[in-house]
MISEFI-264468 format. One line per field, with one value per residue: residue number from 1; x, y, z of N, C-alpha, C in turn. Coordinates in steps of 0.02 Angstrom, whole numbers. Layout:
BEGIN
sekol [NUM,...] .
n.u [X,...] .
n.v [Y,...] .
n.w [Z,...] .
ca.u [X,...] .
ca.v [Y,...] .
ca.w [Z,...] .
c.u [X,...] .
c.v [Y,...] .
c.w [Z,...] .
This chain:
BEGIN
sekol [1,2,3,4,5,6,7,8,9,10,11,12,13,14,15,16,17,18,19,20,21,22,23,24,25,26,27,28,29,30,31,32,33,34,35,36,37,38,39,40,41,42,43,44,45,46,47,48,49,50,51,52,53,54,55,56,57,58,59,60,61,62,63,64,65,66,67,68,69,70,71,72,73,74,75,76,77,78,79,80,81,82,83,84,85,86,87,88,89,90,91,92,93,94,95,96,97,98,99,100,101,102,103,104,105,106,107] .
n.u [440,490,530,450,392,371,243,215,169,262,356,297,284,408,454,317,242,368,415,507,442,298,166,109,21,-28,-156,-170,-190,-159,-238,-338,-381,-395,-315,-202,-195,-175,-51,79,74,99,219,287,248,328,448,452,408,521,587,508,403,338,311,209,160,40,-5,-158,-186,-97,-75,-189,-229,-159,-221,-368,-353,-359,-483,-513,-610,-638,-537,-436,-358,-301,-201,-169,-34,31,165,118,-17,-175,-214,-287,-378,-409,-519,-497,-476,-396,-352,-188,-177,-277,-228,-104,-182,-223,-90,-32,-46,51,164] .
n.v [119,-17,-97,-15,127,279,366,491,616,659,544,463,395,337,258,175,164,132,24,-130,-233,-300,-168,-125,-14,75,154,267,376,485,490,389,263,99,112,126,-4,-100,-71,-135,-263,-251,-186,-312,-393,-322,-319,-486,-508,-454,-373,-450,-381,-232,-113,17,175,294,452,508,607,711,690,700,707,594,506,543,504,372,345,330,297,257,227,132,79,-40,-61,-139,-126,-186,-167,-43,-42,-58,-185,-263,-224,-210,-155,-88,-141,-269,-436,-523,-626,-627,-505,-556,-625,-530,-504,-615,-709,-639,-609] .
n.w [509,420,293,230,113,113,14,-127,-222,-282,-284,-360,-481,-479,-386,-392,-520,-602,-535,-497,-437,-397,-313,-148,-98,51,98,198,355,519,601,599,679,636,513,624,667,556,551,601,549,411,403,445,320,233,279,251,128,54,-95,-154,-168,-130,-12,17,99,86,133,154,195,160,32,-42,-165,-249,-186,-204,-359,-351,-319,-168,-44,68,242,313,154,44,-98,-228,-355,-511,-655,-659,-657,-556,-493,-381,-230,-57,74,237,406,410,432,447,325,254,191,129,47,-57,-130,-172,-282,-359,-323] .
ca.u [431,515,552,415,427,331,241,190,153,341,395,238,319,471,419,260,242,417,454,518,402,198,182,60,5,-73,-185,-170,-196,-101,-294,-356,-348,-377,-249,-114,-184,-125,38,140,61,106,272,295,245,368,489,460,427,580,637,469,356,378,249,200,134,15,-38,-205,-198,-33,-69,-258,-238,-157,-314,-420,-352,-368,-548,-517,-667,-630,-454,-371,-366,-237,-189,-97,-3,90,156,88,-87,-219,-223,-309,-383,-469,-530,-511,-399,-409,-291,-115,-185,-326,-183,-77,-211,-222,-52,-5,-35,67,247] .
ca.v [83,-71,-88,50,180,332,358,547,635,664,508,411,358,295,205,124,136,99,-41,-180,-268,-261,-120,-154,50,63,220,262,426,479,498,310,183,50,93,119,-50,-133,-46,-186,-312,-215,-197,-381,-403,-296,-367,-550,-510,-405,-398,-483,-358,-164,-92,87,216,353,487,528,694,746,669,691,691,530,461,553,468,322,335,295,340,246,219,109,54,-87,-77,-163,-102,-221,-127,29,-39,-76,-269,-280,-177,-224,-97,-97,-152,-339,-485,-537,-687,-581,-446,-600,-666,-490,-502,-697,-732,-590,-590] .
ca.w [447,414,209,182,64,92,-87,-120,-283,-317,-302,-385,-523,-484,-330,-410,-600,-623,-491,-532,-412,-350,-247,-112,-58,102,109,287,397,574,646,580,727,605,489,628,690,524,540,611,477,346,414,444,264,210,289,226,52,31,-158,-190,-163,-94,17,4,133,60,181,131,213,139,-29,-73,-257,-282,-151,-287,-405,-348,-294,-117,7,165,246,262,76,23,-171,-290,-419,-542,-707,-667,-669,-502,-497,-315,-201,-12,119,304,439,371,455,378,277,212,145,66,-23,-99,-200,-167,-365,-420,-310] .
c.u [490,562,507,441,368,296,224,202,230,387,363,275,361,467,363,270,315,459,455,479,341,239,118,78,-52,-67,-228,-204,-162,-164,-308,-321,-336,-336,-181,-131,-165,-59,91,123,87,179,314,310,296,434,508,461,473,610,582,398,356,301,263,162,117,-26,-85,-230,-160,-45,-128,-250,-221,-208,-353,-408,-356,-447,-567,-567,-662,-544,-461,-372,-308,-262,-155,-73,46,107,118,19,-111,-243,-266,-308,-438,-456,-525,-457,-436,-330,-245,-117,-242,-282,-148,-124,-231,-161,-22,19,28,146,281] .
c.v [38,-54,-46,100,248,365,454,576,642,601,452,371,305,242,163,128,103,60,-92,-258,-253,-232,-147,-71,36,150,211,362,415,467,415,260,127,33,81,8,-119,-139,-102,-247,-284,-201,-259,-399,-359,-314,-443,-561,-464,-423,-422,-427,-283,-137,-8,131,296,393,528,606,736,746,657,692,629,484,467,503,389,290,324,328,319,218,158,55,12,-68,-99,-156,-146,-173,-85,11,-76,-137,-282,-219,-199,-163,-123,-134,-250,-390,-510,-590,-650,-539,-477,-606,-613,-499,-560,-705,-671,-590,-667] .
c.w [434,328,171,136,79,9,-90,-195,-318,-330,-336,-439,-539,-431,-356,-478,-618,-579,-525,-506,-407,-307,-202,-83,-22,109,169,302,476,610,631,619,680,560,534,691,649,518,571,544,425,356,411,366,203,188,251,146,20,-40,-216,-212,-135,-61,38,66,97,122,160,116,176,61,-60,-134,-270,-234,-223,-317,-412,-311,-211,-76,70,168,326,215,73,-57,-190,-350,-441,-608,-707,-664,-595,-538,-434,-283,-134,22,189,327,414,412,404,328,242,173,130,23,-66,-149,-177,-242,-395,-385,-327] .
């Protein structure tokens, strides 16, 4: 992981509701080819929007309640969280101009 953050029920808060940037959580799994075939994009994007934007790693398996809670049914889920609230949300392994134009307007 690049500028990831691992997200997990303990650190939900302070990592996403109270960032000072969009979070962009990627609800992944270790089994999910297509999430680990976003995993360098999502790294990349990490990378470049450093400061602008913070990108999150939720392990679905590890962390089924905050999935719950976020409704998720297929993986791998992109979300966006600005001020604590889901602004954007696409599904699937999706190319790196498809997962800007998820939080473009908002960093």
């Amino acid at each position: 992981m690049a500028n990831e953050v691992a997200i997990t029920t303990s650190n939900y808060d302070d990592e996403v509701v109270n960032s000072d940037v969009p979070v962009l959580i990627d609800f992944w799994a270790e089994w999910c080819m297509p999430c680990k075939m976003i995993a360098p994009v999502l790294a990349e994007i990490s990378d470049e929007y450093a400061g602008r934007l913070k990108v999150g790693k939720l392990d679905v398996d590890s962390e089924g309640e905050l999935a719950m809670k976020f409704s998720v049914q297929s993986i791998p889920t992109l979300i966006l969280i600005k001020g604590g609230e889901e602004v954007g949300r696409k599904v699937g392994a999706l190319p790196k101009p498809a997962i800007e134009e998820l939080f473009k307007d908002h960093v």
